[in-house]
Backbone as JSON Lines, residues from 0, in Angstrom:
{"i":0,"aa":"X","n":[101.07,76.08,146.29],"ca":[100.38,75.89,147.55],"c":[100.55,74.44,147.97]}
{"i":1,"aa":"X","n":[100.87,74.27,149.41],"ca":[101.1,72.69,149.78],"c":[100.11,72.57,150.33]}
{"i":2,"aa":"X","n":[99.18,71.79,150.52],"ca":[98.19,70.66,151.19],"c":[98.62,69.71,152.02]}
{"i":3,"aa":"X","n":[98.2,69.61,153.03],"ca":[98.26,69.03,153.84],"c":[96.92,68.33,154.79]}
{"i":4,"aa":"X","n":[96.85,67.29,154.97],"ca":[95.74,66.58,155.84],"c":[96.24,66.13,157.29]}
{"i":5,"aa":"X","n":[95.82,66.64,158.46],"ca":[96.19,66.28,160.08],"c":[95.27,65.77,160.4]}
{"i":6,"aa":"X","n":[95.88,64.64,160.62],"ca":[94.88,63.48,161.71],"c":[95.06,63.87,162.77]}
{"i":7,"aa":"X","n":[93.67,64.2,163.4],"ca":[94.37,64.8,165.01],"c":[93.81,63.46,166.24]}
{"i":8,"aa":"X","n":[94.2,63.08,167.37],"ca":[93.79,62.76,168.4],"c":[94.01,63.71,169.54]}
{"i":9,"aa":"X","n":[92.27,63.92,170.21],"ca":[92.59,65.15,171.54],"c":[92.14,64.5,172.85]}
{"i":10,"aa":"X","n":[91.79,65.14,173.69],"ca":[91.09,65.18,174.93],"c":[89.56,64.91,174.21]}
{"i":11,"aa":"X","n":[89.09,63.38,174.46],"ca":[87.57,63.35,174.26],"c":[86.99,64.27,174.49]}
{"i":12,"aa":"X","n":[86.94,64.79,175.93],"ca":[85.9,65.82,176.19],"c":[85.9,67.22,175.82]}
{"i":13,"aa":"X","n":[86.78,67.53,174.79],"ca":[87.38,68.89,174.38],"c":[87.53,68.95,173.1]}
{"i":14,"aa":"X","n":[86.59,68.13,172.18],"ca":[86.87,67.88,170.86],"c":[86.45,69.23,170.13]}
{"i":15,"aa":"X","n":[84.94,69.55,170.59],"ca":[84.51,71.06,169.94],"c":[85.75,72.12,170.31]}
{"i":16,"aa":"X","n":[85.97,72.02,171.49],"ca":[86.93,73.45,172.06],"c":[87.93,73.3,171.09]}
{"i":17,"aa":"X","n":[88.94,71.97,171.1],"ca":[90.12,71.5,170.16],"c":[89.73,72.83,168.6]}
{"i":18,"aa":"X","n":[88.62,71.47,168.2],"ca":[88.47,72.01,166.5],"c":[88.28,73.52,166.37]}
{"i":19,"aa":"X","n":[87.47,74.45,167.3],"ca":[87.71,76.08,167.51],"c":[88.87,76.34,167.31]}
{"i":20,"aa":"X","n":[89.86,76.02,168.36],"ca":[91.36,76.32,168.71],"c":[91.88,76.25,167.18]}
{"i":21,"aa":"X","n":[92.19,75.05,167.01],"ca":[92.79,74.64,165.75],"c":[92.17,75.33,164.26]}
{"i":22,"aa":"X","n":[90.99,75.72,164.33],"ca":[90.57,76.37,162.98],"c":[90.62,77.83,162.8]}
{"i":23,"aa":"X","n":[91.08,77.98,164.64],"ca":[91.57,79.73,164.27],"c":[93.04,79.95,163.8]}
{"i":24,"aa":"X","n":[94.31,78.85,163.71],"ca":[95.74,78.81,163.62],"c":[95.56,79.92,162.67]}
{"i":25,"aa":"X","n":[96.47,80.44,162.07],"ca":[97.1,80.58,160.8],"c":[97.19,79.43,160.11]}
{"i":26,"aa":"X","n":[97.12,79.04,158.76],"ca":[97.35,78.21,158.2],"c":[96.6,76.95,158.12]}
{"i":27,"aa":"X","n":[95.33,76.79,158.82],"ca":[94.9,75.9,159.33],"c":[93.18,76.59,158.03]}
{"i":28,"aa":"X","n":[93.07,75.48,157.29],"ca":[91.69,76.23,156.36],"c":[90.38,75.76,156.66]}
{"i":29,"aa":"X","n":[90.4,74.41,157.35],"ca":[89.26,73.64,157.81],"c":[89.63,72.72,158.84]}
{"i":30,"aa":"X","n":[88.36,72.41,159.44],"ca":[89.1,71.24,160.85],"c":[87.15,70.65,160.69]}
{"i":31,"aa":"X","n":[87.66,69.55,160.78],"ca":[86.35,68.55,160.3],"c":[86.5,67.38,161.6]}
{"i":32,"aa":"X","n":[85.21,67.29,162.4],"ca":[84.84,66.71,163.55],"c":[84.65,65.26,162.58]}
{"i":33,"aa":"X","n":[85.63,64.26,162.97],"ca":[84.96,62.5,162.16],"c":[85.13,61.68,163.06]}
{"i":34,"aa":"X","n":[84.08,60.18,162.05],"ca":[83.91,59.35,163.08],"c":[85.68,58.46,163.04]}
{"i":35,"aa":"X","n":[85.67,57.46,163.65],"ca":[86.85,56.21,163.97],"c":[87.56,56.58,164.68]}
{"i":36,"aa":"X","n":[88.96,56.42,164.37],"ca":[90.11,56.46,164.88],"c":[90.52,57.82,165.71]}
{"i":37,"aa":"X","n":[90.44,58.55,164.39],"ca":[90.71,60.12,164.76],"c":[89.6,60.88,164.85]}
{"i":38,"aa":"X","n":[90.24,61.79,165.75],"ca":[88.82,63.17,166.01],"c":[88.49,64.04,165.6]}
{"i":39,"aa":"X","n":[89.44,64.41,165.02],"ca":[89.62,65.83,164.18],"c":[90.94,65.44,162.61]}
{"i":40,"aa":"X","n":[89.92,66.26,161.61],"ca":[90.59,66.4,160.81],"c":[91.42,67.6,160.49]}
{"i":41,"aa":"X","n":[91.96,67.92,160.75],"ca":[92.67,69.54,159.72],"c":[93.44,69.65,158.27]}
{"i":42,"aa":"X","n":[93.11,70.7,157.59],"ca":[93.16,70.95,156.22],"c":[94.28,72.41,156.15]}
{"i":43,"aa":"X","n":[95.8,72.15,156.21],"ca":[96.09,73.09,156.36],"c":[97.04,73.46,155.07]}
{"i":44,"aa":"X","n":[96.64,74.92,154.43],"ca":[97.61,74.99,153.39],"c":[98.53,76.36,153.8]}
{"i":45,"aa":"X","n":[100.02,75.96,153.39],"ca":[101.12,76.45,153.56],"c":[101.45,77.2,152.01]}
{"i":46,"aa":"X","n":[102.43,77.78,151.94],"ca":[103.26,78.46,150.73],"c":[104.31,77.8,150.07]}
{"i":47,"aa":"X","n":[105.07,76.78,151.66],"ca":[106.09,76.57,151.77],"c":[106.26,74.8,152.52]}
{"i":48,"aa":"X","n":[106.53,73.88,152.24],"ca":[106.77,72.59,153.04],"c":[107.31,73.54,154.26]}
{"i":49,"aa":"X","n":[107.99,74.44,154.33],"ca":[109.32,74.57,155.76],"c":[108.17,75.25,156.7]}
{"i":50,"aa":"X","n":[107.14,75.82,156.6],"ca":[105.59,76.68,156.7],"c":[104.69,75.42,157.35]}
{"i":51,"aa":"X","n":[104.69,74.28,156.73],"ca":[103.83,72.93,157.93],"c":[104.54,72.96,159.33]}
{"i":52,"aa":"X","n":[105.9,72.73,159.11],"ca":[106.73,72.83,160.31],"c":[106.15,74.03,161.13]}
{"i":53,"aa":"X","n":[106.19,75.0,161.03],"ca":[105.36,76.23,161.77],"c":[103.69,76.22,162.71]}
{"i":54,"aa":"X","n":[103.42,75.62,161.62],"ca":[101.73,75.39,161.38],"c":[101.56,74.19,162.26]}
{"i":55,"aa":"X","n":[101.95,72.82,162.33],"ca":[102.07,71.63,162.32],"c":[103.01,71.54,164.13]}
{"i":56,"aa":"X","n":[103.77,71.44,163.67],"ca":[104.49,71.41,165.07],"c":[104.77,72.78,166.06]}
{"i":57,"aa":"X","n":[105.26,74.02,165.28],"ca":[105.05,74.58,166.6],"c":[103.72,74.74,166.84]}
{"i":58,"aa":"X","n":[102.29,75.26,166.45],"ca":[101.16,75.84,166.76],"c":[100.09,74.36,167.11]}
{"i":59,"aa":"X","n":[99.63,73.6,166.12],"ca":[98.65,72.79,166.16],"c":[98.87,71.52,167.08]}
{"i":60,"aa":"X","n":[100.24,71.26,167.48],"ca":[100.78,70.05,168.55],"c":[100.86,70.6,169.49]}
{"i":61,"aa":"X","n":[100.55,72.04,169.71],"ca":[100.68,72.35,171.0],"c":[99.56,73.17,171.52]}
{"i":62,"aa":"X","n":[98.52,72.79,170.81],"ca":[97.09,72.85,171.29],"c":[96.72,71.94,172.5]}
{"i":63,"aa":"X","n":[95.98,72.49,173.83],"ca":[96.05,71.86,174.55],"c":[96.01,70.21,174.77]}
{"i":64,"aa":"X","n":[94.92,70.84,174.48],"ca":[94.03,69.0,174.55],"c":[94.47,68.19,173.29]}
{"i":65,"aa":"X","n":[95.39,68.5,172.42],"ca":[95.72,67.92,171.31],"c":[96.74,66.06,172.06]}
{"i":66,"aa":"X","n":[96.22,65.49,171.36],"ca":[97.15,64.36,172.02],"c":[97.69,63.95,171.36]}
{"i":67,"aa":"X","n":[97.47,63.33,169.72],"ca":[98.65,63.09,169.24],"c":[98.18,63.63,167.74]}
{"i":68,"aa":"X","n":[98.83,63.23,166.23],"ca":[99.02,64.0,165.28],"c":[99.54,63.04,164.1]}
{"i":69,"aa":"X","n":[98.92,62.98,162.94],"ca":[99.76,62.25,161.74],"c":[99.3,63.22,160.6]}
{"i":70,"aa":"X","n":[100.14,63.3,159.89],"ca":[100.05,64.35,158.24],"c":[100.3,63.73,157.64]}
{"i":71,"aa":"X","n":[99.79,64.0,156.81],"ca":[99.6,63.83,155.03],"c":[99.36,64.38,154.22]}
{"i":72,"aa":"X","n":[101.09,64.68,153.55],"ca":[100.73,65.69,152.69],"c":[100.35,65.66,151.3]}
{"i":73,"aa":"X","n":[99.67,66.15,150.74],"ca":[99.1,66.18,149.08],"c":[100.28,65.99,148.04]}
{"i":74,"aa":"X","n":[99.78,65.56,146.97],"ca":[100.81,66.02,145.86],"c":[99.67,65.74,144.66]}
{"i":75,"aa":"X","n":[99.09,66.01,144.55],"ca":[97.45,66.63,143.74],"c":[96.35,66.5,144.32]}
{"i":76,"aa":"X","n":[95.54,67.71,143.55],"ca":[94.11,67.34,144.15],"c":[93.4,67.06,142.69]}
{"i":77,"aa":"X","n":[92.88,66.38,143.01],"ca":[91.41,65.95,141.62],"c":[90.03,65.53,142.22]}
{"i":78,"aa":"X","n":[89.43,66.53,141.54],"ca":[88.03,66.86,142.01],"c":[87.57,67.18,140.79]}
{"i":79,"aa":"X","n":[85.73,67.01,140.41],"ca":[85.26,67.44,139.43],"c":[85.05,68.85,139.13]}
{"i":80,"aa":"X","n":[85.08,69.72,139.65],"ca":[85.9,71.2,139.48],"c":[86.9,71.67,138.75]}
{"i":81,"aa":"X","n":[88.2,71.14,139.44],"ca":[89.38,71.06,138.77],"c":[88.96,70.39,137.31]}
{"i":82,"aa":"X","n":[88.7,69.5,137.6],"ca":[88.64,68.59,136.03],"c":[88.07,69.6,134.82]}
{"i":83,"aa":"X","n":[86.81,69.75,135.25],"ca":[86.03,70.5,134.58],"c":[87.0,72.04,134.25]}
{"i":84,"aa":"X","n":[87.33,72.53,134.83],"ca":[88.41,73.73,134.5],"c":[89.41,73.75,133.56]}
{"i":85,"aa":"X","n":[89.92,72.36,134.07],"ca":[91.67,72.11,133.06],"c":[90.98,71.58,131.72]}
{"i":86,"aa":"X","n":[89.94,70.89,131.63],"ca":[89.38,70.83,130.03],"c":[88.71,71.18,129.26]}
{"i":87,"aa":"X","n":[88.2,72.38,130.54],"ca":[87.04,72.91,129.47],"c":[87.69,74.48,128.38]}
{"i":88,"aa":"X","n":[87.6,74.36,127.21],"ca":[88.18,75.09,125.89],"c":[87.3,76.16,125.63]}
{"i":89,"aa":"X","n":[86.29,76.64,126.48],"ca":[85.17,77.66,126.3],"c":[84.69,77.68,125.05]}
{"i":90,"aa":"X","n":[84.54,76.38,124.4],"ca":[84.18,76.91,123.07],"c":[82.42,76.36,123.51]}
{"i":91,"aa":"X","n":[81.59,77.17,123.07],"ca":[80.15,76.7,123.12],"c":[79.38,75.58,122.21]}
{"i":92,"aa":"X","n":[78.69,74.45,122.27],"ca":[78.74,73.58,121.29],"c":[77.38,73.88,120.96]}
């Protein structure tokens, strides 16, 4: 599974409508309203790197009010979940 993080910039006044639009895509798993720079976050996981291209440029850049766009894609996640999973040996102490 690829991960991916979209920085989105939209139409100020269309930020709720945007994050709707964008969290119904295909491929698109979360879209998170933040403060600064950017307006929208999106969380989109693919099968395939060639699958962002799909997701990413044809569908989510061509959301209306979308104005502009930067990705970043993953290459691990580590979280105390994961952690806790990959070391835990089920043995009971």
């Amino acid at each position: 599974m690829i991960t991916a993080f979209v920085l989105i910039k939209t139409d100020a006044t269309r930020i709720p409508e945007s994050a709707q639009e964008i969290s119904e895509l295909a491929g698109i798993s979360e879209v998170y309203s933040v403060t600064g720079e950017w307006d929208l976050i999106a969380i989109a996981r693919v099968q395939k790197h060639e699958d962002l291209a799909d997701v990413i440029a044809d569908k989510l850049s061509k959301v209306k009010s979308v104005v502009s766009t930067t990705t970043q894609i993953s290459f691990r996640a580590y979280s105390q979940h994961d952690l806790d999973a990959a070391f835990s040996l089920g043995i009971d102490n």
